[in-house]
C-alpha positions as CSV (number, residue, x, y, z in Angstrom):
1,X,-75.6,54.7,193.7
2,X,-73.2,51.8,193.9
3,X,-71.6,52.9,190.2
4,X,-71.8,56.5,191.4
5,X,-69.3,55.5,194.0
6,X,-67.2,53.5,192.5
7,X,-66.7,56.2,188.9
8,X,-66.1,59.2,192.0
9,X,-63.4,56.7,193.7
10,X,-61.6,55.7,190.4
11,X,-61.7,59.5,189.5
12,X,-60.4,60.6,192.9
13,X,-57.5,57.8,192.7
14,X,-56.1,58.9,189.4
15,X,-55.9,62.6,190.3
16,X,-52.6,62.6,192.1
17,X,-51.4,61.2,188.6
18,X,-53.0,64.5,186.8
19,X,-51.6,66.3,189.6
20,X,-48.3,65.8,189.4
21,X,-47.5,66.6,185.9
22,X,-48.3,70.2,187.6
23,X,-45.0,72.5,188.1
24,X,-44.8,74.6,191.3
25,X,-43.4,77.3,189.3
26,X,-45.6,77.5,186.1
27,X,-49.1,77.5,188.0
28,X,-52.0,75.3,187.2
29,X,-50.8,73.0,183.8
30,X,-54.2,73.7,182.8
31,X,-56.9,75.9,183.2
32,X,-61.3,76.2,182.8
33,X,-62.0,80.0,182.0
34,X,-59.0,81.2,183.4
35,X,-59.9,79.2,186.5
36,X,-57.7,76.4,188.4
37,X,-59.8,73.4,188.6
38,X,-59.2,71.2,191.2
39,X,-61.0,67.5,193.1
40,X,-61.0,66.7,196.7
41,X,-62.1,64.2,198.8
42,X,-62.7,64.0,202.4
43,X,-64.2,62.1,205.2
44,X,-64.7,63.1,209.4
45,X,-67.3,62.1,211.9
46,X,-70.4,64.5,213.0
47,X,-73.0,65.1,215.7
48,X,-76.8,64.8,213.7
49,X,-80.1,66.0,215.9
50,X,-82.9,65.4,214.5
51,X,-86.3,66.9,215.9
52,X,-88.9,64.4,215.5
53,X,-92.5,65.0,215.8
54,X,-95.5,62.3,216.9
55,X,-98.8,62.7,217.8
56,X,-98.2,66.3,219.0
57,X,-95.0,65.3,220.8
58,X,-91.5,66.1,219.3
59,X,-88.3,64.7,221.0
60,X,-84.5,65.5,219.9
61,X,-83.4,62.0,218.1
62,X,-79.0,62.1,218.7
63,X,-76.3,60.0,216.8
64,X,-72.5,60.0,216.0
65,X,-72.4,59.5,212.5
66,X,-69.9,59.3,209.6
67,X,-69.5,61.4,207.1
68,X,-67.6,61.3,203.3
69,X,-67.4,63.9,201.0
70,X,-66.6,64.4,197.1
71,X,-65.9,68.3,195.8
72,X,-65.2,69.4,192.1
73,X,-64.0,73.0,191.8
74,X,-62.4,75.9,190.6
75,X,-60.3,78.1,192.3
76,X,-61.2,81.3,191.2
77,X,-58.3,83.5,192.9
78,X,-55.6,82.6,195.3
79,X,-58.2,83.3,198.1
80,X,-61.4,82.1,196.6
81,X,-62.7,79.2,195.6
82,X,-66.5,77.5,194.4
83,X,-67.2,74.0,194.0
84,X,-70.1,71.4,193.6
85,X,-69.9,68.9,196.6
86,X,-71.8,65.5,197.2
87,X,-71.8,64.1,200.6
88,X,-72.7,60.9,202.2
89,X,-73.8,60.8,205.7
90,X,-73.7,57.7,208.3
91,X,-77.8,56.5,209.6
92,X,-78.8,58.0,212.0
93,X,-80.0,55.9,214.9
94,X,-81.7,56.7,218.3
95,X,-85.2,55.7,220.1
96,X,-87.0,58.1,222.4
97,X,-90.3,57.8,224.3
98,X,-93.5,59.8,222.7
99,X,-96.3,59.6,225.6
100,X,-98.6,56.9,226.3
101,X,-100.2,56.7,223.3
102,X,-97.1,56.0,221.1
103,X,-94.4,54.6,223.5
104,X,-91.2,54.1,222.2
105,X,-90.3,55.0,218.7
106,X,-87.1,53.8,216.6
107,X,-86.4,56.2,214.1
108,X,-83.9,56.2,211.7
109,X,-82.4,58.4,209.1
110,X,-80.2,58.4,206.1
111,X,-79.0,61.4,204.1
112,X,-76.7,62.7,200.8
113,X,-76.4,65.8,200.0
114,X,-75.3,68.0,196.9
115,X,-73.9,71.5,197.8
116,X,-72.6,74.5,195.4
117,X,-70.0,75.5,198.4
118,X,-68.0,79.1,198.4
119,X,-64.9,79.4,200.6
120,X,-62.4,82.4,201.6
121,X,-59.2,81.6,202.5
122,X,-57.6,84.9,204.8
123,X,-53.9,86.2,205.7
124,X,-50.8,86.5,203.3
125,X,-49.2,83.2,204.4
126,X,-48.3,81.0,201.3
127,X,-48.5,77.5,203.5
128,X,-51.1,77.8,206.3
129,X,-54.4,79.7,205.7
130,X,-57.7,80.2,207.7
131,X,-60.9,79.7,205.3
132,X,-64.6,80.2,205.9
133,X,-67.6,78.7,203.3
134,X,-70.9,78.8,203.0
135,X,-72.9,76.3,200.8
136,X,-76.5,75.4,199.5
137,X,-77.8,73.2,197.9
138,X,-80.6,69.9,198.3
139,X,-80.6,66.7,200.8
140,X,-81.4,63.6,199.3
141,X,-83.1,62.0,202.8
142,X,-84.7,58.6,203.7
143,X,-86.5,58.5,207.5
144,X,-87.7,55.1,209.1
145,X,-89.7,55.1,212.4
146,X,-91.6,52.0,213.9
147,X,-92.7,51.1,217.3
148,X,-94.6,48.5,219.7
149,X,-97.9,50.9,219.4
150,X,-96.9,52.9,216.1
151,X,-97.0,50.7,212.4
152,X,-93.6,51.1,210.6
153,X,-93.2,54.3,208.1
154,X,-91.1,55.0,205.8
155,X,-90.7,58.7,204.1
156,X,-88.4,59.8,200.9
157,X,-87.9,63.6,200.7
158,X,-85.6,66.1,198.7
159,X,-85.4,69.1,200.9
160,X,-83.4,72.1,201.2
161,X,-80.0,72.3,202.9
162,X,-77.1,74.6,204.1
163,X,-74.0,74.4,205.1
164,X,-71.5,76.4,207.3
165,X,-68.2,75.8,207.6
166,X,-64.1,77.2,209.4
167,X,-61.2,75.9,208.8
168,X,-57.7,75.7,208.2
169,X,-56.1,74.8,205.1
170,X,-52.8,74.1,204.6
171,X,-51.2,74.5,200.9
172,X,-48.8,72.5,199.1
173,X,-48.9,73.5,195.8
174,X,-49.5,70.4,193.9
175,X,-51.9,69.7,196.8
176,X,-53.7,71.1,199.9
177,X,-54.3,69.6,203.3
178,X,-58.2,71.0,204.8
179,X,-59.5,70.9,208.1
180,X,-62.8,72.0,208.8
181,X,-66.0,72.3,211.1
182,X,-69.0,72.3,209.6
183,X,-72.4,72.7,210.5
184,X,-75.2,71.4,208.1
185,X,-79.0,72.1,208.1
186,X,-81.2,70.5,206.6
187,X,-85.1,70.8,206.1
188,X,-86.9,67.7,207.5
189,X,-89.3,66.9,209.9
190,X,-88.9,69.7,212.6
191,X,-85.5,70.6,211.5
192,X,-82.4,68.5,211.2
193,X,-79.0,69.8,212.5
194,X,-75.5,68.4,212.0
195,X,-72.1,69.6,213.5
196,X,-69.3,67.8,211.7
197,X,-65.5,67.5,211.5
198,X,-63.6,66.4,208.8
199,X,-59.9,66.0,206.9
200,X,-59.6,66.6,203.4
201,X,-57.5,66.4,200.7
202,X,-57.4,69.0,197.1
203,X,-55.4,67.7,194.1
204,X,-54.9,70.9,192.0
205,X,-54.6,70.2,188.1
């Protein structure tokens, strides 16, 4: 994972490079299909709730967590776009109380994800656009929980996940500026929900 991070970084860095051999008044200075391929990085905090469920008794675990994010795309049009997007989420940390017979229980969670996203950017202005997106795609998750009355657990699961997301975007050219909301759903225990805002950057190629 360590060498995943660091090869996405050293990509991410050298793309304002690529970008800038790009002319505002010739387009893209190369293309995929037809396509304008493009990178982005971007990084926000988020709200995560996870329902948790012991011994017939489920309680809503809460935590502010961060969030990074890595996209590859293509713009498809100049109001669509698609990309592949892996995200790294903060752990998740809270304790609640699960009756008499558990006590308290720490539980914490870690998650990635990798989304296919689609986005929609609306209105005629060149600089400032509204966008909405939708995405799918698998969570990569790892849960801890352990307690005075409860031995420690540990469970590893791949699990569906979806992602909604409004924003604003704000074009450049070479470059674009995103702000978004998202909310994130993933597939674990008794559902795990995530309301997250972020800043991004696009380098366009």
């Amino acid at each position: 994972m360590k060498k995943l991070a660091v090869s996405t970084l050293a990509v991410l860095l050298a793309c304002p490079a690529f970008a800038g051999i790009n002319h505002p008044d010739e387009g893209s200075s190369w293309q995929m299909w037809g396509m304008d391929p493009y990178v982005g990085l971007r990084g926000g905090m988020s709200y995560t709730n996870l329902n948790f469920k012991y011994d017939g008794n489920k309680e809503s675990l809460t935590d502010f967590i961060f969030q990074g994010r890595a996209a590859m795309g293509l713009e498809v049009c100049d109001t669509v776009r698609s990309e592949i997007e892996w995200s790294y989420f903060g752990k998740l940390s809270d304790q609640e109380y699960f009756g008499t017979t558990a006590g308290n229980i720490d539980v914490k969670t870690k998650m990635q994800t990798l989304l296919w996203n689609n986005y929609m950017e609306f209105g005629s202005y060149e600089i400032v656009r509204p966008f909405a997106g939708l995405g799918v795609g698998v969570a990569f998750t790892s849960t801890e929980s352990s307690g005075d009355l409860v031995p420690y657990n540990k469970e590893d699961k791949t699990r569906v996940s979806a992602m909604a997301t409004m924003g604003m975007t704000f074009d450049m050219e070479r470059f674009a500026v995103d702000v978004a909301a998202r909310y994130t759903y993933v597939d674990i225990e008794s559902g795990l929900h995530n309301f997250g805002a972020d800043v991004g950057i696009r380098f366009m190629f």
